[in-house]
C-alpha positions as YAML, in Angstrom:
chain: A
units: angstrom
residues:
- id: 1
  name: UNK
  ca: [120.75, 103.50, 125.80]
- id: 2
  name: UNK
  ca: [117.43, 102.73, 123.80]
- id: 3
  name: UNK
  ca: [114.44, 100.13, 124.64]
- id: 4
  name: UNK
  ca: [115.29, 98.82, 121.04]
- id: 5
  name: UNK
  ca: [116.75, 95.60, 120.35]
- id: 6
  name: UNK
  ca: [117.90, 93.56, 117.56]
- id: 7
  name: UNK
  ca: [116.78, 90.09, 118.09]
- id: 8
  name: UNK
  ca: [118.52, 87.16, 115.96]
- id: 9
  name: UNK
  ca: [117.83, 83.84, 115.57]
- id: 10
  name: UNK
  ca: [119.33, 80.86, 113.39]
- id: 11
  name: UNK
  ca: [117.10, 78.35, 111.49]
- id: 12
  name: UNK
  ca: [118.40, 75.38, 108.74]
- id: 13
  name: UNK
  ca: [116.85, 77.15, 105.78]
- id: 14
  name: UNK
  ca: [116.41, 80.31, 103.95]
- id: 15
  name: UNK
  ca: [112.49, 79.76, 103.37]
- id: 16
  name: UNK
  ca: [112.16, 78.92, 107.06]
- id: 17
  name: UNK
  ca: [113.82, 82.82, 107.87]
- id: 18
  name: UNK
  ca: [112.13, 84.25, 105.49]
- id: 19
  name: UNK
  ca: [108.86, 83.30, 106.90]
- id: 20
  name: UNK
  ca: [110.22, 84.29, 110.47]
- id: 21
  name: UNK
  ca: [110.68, 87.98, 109.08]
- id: 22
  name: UNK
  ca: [107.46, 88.35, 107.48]
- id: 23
  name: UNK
  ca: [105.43, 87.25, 110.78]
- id: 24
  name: UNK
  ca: [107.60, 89.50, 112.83]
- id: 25
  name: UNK
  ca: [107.18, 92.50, 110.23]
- id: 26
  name: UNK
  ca: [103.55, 91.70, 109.55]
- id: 27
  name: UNK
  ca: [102.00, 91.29, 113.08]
- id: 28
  name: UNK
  ca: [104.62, 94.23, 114.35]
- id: 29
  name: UNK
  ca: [106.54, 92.55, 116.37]
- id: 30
  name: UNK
  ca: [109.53, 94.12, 114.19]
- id: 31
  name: UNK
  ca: [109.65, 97.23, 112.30]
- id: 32
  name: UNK
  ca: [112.02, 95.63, 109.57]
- id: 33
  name: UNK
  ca: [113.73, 91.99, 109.44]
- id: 34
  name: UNK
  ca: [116.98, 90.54, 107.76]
- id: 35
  name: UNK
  ca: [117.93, 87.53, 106.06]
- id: 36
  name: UNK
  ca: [121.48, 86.38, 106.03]
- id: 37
  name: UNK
  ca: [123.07, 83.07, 104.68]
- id: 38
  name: UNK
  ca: [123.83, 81.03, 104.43]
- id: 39
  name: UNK
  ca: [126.49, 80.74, 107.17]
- id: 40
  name: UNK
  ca: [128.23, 77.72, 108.45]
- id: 41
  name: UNK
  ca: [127.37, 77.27, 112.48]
- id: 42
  name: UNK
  ca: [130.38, 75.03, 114.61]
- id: 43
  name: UNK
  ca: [128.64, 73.94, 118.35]
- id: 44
  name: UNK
  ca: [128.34, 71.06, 120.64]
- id: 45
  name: UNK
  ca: [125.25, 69.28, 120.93]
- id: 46
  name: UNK
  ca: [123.82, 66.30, 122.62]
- id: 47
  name: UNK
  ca: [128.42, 65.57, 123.67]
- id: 48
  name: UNK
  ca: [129.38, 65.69, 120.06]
- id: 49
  name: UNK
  ca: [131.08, 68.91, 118.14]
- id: 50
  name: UNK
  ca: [128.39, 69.61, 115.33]
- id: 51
  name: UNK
  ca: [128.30, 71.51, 112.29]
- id: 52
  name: UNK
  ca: [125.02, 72.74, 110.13]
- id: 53
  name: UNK
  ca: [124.51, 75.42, 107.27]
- id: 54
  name: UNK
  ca: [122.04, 77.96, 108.84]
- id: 55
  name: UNK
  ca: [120.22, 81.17, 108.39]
- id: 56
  name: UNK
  ca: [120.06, 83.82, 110.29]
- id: 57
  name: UNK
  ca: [116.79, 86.11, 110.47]
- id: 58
  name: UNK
  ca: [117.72, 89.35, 112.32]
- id: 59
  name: UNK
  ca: [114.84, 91.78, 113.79]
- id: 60
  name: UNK
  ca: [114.70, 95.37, 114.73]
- id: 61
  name: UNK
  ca: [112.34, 95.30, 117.87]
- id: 62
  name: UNK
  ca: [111.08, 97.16, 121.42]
- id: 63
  name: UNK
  ca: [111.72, 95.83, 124.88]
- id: 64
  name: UNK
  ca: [107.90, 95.53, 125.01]
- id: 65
  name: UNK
  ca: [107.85, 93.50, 121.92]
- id: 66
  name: UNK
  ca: [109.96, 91.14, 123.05]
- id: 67
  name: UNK
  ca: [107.87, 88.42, 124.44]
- id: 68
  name: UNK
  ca: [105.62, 88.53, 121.97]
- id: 69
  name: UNK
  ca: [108.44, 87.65, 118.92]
- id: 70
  name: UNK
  ca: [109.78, 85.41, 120.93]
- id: 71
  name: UNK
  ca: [107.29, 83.37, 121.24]
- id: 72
  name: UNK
  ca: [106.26, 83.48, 117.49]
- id: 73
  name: UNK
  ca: [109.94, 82.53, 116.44]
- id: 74
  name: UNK
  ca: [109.56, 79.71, 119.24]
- id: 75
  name: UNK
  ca: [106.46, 78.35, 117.39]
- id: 76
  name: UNK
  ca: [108.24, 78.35, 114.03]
- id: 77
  name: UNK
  ca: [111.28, 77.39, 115.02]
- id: 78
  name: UNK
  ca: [112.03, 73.58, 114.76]
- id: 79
  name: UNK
  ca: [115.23, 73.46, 116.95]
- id: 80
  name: UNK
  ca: [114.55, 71.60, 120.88]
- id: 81
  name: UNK
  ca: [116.70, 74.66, 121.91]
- id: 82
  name: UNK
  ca: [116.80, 77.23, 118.85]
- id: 83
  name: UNK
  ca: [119.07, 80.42, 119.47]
- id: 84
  name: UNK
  ca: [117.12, 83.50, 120.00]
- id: 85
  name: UNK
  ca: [119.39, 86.29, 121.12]
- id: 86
  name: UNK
  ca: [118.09, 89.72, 121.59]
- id: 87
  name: UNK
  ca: [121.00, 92.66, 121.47]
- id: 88
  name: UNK
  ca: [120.21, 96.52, 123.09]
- id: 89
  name: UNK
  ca: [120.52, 98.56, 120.47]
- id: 90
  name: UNK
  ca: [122.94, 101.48, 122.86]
- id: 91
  name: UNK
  ca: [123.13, 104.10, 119.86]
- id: 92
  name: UNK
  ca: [122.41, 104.72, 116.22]
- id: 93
  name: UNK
  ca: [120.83, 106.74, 113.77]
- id: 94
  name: UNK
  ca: [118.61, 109.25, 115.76]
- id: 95
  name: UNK
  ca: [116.05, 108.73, 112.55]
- id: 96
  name: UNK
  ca: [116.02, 105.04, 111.92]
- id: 97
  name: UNK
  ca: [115.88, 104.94, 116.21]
- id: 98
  name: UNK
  ca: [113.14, 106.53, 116.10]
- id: 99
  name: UNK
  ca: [111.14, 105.07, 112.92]
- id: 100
  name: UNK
  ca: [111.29, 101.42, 115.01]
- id: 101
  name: UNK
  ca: [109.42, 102.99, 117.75]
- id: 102
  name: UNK
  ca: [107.15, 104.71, 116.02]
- id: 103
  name: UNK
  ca: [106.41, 101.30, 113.75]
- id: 104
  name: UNK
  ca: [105.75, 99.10, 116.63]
- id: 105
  name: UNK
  ca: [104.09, 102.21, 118.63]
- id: 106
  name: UNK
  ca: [101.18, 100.48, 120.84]
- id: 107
  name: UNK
  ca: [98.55, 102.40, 119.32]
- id: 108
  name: UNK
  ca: [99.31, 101.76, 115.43]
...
């Protein structure tokens, strides 16, 4: 197990994750960030079954950076309750593992 995480999060547009990514990357919060959309989202909301045609933004991220992007998605984000997951990342490539930690290293 790692203290890495991938951290994903859905918004209505692509401009909207776009931005999210390049906050995240810039102010290393996330060593790298993907767009993907759009995808169709099925949930229940406020007693009615809704649908919506989202984005999702998906970040590479430490345990320690955590707070930090979530709180800067949460100020973007213009959901009352917007999805912000964060996954452990429990293996991968030894090389890319290690280029996230040493991009969001404390003392870069």
């Amino acid at each position: 197990m790692t203290d890495l995480l991938v951290v994903t999060t859905t918004v209505p547009d692509e401009a909207l994750a776009d931005k999210i990514a390049a906050a995240a990357v810039q102010g290393r919060l996330a060593a790298c960030a993907q767009v993907q959309g759009p995808v169709r989202s099925t949930f229940h909301w406020q007693g009615a079954v809704e649908q919506a045609t989202e984005w999702y933004c998906h970040c590479k991220t430490t345990r320690a950076r955590y707070p930090e992007l979530e709180r800067l998605i949460r100020s973007l984000h213009p959901y009352a309750v917007p999805e912000i997951i964060a996954l452990p990342i429990l293996a991968g490539h030894a090389a890319f593992l290690d280029w996230i930690s040493d991009t969001l290293a404390a003392d870069r």
